[in-house]
C-alpha positions in Angstrom: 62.1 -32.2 -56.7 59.6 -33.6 -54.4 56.2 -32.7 -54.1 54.4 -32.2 -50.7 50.6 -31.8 -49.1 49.7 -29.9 -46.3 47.3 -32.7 -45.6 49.8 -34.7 -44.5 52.7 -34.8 -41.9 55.4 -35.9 -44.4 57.1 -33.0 -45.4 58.0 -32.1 -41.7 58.8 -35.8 -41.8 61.5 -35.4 -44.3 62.4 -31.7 -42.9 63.3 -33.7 -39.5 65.4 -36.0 -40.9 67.3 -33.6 -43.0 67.8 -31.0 -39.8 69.0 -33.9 -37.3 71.9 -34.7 -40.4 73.0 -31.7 -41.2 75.9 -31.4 -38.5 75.9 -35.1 -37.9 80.2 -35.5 -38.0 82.2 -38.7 -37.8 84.0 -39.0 -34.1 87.8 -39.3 -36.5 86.6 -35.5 -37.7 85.9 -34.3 -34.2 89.2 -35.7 -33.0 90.9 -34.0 -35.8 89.8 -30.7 -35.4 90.3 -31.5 -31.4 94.2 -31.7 -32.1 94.0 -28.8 -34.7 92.5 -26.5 -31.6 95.2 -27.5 -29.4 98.1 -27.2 -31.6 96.7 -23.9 -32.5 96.5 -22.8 -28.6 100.1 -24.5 -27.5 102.6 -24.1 -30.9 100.3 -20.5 -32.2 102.0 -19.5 -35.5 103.8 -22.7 -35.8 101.1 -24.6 -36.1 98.9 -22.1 -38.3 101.9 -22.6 -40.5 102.0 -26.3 -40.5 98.0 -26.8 -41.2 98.0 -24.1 -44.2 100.5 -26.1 -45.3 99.3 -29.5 -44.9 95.3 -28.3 -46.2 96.1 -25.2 -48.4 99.5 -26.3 -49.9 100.8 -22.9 -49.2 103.7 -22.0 -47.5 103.9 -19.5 -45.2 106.0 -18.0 -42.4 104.2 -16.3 -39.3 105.6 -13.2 -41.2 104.0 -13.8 -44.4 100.2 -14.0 -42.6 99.9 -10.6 -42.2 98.4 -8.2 -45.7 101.0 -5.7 -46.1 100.1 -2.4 -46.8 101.0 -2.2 -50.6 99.7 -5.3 -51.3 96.2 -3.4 -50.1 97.3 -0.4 -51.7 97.3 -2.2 -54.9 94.2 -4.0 -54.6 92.3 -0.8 -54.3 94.3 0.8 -57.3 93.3 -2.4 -59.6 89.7 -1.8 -58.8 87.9 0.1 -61.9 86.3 3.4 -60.3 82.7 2.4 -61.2 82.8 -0.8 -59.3 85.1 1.1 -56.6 82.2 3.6 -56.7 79.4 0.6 -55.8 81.2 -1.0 -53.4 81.3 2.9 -51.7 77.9 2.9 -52.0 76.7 -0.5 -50.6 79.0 0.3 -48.0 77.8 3.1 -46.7 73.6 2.2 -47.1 74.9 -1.1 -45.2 76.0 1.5 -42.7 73.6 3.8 -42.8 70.8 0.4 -41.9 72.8 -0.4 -38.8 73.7 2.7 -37.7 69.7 3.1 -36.9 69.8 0.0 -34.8 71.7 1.2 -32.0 70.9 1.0 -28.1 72.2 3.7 -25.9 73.2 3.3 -22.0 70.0 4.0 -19.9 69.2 4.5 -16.2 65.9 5.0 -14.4 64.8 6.1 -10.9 62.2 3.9 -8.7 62.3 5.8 -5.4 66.0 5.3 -4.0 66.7 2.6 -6.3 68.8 3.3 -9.5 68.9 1.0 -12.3 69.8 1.0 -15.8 72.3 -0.9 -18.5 75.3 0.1 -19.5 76.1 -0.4 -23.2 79.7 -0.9 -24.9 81.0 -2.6 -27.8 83.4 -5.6 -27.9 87.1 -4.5 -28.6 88.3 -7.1 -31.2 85.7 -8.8 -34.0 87.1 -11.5 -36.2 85.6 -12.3 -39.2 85.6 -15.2 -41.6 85.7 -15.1 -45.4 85.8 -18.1 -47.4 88.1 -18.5 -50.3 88.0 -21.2 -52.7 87.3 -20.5 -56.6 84.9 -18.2 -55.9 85.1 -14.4 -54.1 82.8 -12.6 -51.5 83.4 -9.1 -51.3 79.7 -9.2 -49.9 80.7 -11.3 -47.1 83.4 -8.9 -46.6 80.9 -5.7 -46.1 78.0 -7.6 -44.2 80.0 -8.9 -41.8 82.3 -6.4 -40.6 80.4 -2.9 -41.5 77.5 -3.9 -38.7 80.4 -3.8 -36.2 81.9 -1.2 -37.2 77.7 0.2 -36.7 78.4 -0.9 -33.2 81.9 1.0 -32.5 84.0 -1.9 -32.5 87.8 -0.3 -32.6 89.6 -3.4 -33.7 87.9 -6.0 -36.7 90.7 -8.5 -38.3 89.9 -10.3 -40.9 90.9 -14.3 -42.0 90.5 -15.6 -45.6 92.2 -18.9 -46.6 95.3 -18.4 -49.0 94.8 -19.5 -52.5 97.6 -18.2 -54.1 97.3 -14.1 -54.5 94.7 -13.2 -52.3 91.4 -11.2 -54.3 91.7 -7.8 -55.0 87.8 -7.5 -54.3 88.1 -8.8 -51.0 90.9 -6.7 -50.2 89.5 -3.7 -51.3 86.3 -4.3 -49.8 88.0 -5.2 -46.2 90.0 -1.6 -47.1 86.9 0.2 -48.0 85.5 -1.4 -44.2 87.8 -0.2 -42.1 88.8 -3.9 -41.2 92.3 -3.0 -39.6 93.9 -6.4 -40.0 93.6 -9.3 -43.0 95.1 -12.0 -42.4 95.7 -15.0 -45.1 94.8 -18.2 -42.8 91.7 -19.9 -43.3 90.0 -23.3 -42.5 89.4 -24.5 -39.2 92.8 -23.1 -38.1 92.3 -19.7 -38.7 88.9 -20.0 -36.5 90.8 -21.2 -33.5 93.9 -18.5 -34.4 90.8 -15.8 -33.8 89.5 -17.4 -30.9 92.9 -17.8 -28.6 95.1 -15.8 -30.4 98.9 -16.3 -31.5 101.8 -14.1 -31.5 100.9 -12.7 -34.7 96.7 -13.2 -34.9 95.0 -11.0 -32.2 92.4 -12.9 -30.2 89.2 -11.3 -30.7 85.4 -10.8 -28.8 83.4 -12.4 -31.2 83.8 -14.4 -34.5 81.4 -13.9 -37.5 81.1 -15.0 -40.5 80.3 -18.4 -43.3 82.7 -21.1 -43.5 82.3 -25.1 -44.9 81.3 -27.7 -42.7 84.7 -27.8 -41.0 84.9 -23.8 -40.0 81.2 -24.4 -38.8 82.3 -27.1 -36.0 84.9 -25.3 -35.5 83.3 -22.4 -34.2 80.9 -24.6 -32.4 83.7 -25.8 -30.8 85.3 -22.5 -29.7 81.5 -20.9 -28.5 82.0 -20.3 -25.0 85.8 -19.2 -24.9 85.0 -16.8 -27.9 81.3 -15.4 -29.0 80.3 -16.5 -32.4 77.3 -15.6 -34.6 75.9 -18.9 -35.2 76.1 -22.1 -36.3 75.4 -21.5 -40.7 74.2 -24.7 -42.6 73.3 -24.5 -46.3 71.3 -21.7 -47.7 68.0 -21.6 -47.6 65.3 -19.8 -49.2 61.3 -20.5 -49.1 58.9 -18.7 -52.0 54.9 -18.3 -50.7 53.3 -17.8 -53.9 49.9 -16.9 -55.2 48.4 -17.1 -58.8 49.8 -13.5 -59.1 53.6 -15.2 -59.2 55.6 -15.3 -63.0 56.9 -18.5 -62.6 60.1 -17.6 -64.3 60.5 -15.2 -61.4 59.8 -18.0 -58.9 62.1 -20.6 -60.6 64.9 -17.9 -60.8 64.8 -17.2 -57.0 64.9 -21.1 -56.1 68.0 -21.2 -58.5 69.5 -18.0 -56.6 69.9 -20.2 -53.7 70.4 -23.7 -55.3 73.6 -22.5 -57.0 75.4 -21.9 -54.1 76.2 -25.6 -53.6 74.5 -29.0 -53.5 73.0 -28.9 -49.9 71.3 -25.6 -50.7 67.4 -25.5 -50.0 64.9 -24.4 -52.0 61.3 -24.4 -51.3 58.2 -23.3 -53.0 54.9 -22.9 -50.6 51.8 -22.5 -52.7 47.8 -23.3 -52.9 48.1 -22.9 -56.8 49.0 -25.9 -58.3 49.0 -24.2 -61.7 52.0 -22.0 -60.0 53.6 -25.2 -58.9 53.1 -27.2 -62.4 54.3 -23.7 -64.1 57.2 -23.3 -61.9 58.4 -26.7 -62.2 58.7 -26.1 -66.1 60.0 -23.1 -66.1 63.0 -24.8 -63.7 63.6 -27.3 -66.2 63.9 -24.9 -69.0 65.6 -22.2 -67.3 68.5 -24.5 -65.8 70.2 -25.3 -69.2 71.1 -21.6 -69.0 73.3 -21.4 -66.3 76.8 -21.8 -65.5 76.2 -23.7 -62.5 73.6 -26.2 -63.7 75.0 -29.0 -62.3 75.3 -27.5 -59.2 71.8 -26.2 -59.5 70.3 -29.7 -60.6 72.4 -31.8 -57.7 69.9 -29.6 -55.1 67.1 -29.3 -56.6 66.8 -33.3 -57.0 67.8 -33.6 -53.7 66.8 -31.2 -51.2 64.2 -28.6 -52.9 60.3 -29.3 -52.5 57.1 -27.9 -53.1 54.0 -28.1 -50.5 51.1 -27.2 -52.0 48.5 -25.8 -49.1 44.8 -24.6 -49.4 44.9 -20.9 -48.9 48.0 -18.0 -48.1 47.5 -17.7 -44.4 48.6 -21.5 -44.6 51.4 -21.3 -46.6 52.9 -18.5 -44.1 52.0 -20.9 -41.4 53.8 -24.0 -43.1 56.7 -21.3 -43.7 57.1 -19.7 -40.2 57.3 -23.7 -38.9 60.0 -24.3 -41.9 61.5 -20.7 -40.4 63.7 -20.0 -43.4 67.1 -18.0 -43.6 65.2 -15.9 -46.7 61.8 -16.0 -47.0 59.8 -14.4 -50.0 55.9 -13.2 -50.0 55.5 -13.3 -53.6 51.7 -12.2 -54.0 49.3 -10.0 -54.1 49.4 -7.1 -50.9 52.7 -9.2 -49.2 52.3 -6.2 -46.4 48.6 -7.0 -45.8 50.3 -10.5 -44.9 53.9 -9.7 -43.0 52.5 -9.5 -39.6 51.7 -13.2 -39.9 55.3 -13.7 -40.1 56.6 -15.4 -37.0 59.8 -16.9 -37.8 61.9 -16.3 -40.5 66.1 -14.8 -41.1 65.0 -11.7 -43.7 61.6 -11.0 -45.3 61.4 -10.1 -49.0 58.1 -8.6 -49.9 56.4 -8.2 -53.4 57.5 -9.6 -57.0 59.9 -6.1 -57.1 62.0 -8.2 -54.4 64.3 -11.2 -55.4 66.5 -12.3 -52.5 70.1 -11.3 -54.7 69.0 -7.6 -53.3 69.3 -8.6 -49.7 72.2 -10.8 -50.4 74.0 -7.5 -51.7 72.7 -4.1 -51.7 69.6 -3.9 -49.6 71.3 -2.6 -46.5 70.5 -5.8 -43.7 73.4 -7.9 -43.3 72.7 -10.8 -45.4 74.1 -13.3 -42.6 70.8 -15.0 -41.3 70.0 -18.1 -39.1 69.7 -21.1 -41.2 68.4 -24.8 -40.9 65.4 -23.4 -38.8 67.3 -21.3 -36.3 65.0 -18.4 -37.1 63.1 -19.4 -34.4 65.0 -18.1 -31.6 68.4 -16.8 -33.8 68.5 -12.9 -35.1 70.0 -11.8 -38.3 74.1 -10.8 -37.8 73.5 -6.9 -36.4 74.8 -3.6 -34.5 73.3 -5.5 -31.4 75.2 -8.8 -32.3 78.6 -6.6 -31.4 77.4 -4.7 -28.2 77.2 -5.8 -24.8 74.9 -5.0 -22.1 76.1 -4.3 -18.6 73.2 -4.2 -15.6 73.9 -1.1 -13.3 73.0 -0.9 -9.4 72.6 1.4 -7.2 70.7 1.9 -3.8 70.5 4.1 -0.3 70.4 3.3 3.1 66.8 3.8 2.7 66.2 1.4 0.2 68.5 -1.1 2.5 66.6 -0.8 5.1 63.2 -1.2 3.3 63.9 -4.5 1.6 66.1 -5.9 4.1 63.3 -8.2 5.2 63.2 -9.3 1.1 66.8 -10.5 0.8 66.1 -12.2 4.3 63.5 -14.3 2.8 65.4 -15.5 -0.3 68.6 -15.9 1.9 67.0 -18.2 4.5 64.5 -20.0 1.9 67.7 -20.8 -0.5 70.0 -21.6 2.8 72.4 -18.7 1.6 72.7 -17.0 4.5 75.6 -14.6 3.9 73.1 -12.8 1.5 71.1 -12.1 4.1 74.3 -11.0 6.6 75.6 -8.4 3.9 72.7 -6.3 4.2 71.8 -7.0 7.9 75.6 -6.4 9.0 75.5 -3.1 6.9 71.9 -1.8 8.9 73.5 -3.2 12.3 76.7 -1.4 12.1 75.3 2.2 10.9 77.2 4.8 13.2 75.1 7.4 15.3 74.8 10.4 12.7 76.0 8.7 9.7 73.5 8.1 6.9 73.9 5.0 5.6 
């Protein structure tokens, strides 16, 4: 793990280098998933059937992509009632956090002018769940239950097909209200969502994590289709004060360092005795875990530690990192949490490991990564509702500011502008309001 000043420049140095990598593709991989798109838009099923058979090994018909309602039926009946019962639970406080995020449709009145937005939510969500070894019935309920916040009708669901689907994602997507799964994954199922088959709706707005390849694919398909953002590796950043139990600390950087091998953790401190304490307590509490070698691959080679000379620094260096989870583990974190600027979710006080937000807390736990936090939002009700501006004037108002869209018309040489109002106050008919 490398150790960084504030003093010096190099840490932002090394965070440069590592940002400007992170989607940096070989042209042979863009030109792959190039022909994938188009198959996927000119031969539909056929071709979502030919790449799940070429990358997944599975063979499936257009008729097979589709979960079948027993098959969902069972997955809810193999789930024991106590974890049925949390998965109810998380569900509905995942709900209940969205639910209070709502915008409504508005107008207002200035004189004869009306204004106001007209608020609606998208008709069809897609969302992405990765397969692989491992399952993510979390990933399942953060992505789809804000939607359903927002009053989406229609959310289908693709997950890759590794053999028998997982009876936790199932049952989660069940428990959800997703309407559709659908077993196609990779960068396939991406485009299936985003121009739709015979079989695979085309949806509003895709959500949801993916590997590298799912990533560029949805960068690819932004534009034609609404996506959530671009997601690198996780991310989490730790300001700490002497008040921090190291084990804690080390605990939450391994949180986020298990995930895979380009996982970030970083520890932002102005105790070195944290830092030195910390960076013991990793060593010793690593042999412990399952994925150690995981954990070990990204700690060596992307965590860090910047050691800084007060708190207020330490958020600063942290809002300029602007990390997908950021922890204030010290002393009075709400006397601090205004000086937060930039950052995907904000866990406050040594009560608050990240794994909360990642699964119960209520937020959705998909966040901007790789510095996005800047100008990127976590995944939301507003994320799945659209805002329509609404107009409306008088004749009054017309002939009031006719002069004003005269002046624009003629200054940017558009002069039909100008003409659709002029033409309307010219032609008003002796005892006709206008």
């Amino acid at each position: 793990m490398r150790v960084f000043s504030s003093k010096n420049n190099d840490f932002f140095e090394f965070l440069k280098k590592r940002r400007i990598s992170r989607f940096a593709f070989q042209d042979d991989v863009q030109k792959s998933l190039q022909e994938i798109r188009l198959d996927v838009i000119n031969k539909g099923d056929e071709a979502l059937s030919f790449y799940t058979k070429k990358f997944d090994c599975v063979l499936l018909s257009p008729s097979d992509f589709e979960v079948k309602a027993k098959e969902k039926n069972s997955a809810l009946k193999k789930i024991p009632v106590e974890e049925k019962r949390i998965l109810k639970d998380t569900i509905e406080r995942v709900f209940k956090y969205h639910q209070n995020q709502g915008i409504k449709t508005w107008m207002t009145r200035e004189g004869s002018l009306i204004t106001g937005q007209l608020v609606s939510p998208m008709a069809v969500a897609g969302i992405y769940v990765p397969g692989g070894k491992a399952s993510y019935p979390s990933s399942v309920i953060m992505n789809s239950i804000p939607a359903k916040a927002a009053g989406v009708k229609e959310i289908v669901m693709a997950t890759p097909p590794t053999g028998k689907l997982n009876d936790y994602i199932i049952a989660a997507a069940v428990l959800c209200g997703v309407n559709k799964i659908f077993r196609v994954g990779g960068p396939m199922a991406v485009f299936a969502l985003a121009y739709g088959t015979n079989t695979i709706p085309r949806v509003d707005k895709i959500v949801g994590p993916g590997n590298i390849y799912v990533a560029m694919a949805k960068k690819m398909v932004y534009g034609d289709v609404d996506i959530d953002m671009i997601a690198g590796p996780s991310e989490i950043a730790v300001v700490c004060d002497d008040s921090a139990d190291p084990d804690n600390v080390a605990m939450d950087m391994m949180s986020q360092a298990e995930h895979d091998e380009m996982a970030i953790s970083t520890l932002i401190t102005h105790s070195e005795k944290l830092a030195g304490g910390v960076t013991k307590s990793l060593k010793n509490l690593i042999t412990k875990e399952k994925r150690r070698d995981i954990i070990k691959k990204s700690l060596d080679s992307n965590s860090s530690i910047i050691l800084t000379r007060a708190v207020d620094e330490s958020i600063e260096i942290a809002n300029r990192l602007a990390p997908e989870h950021l922890e204030l583990y010290i002393e009075n974190p709400f006397d601090k949490l205004f000086l937060v600027k930039n950052a995907g979710a904000v866990f406050l006080g040594k009560n608050t490991p990240e794994a909360i937000g990642d699964y119960i807390a209520g937020p959705s736990h998909v966040l901007p990564t790789g510095g996005t936090a800047r100008f990127f939002s976590p995944l939301d009700t507003l994320s799945f509702l659209k805002r329509t501006s609404v107009i409306s004037s008088d004749g009054e108002f017309l002939r009031e500011k006719a002069g004003e869209v005269d002046f624009f018309s003629k200054i940017e040489g558009l002069s039909a502008h100008g003409k659709s109002v002029s033409m309307r106050l010219k032609n008003k008919k002796p005892g006709n309001k206008l």
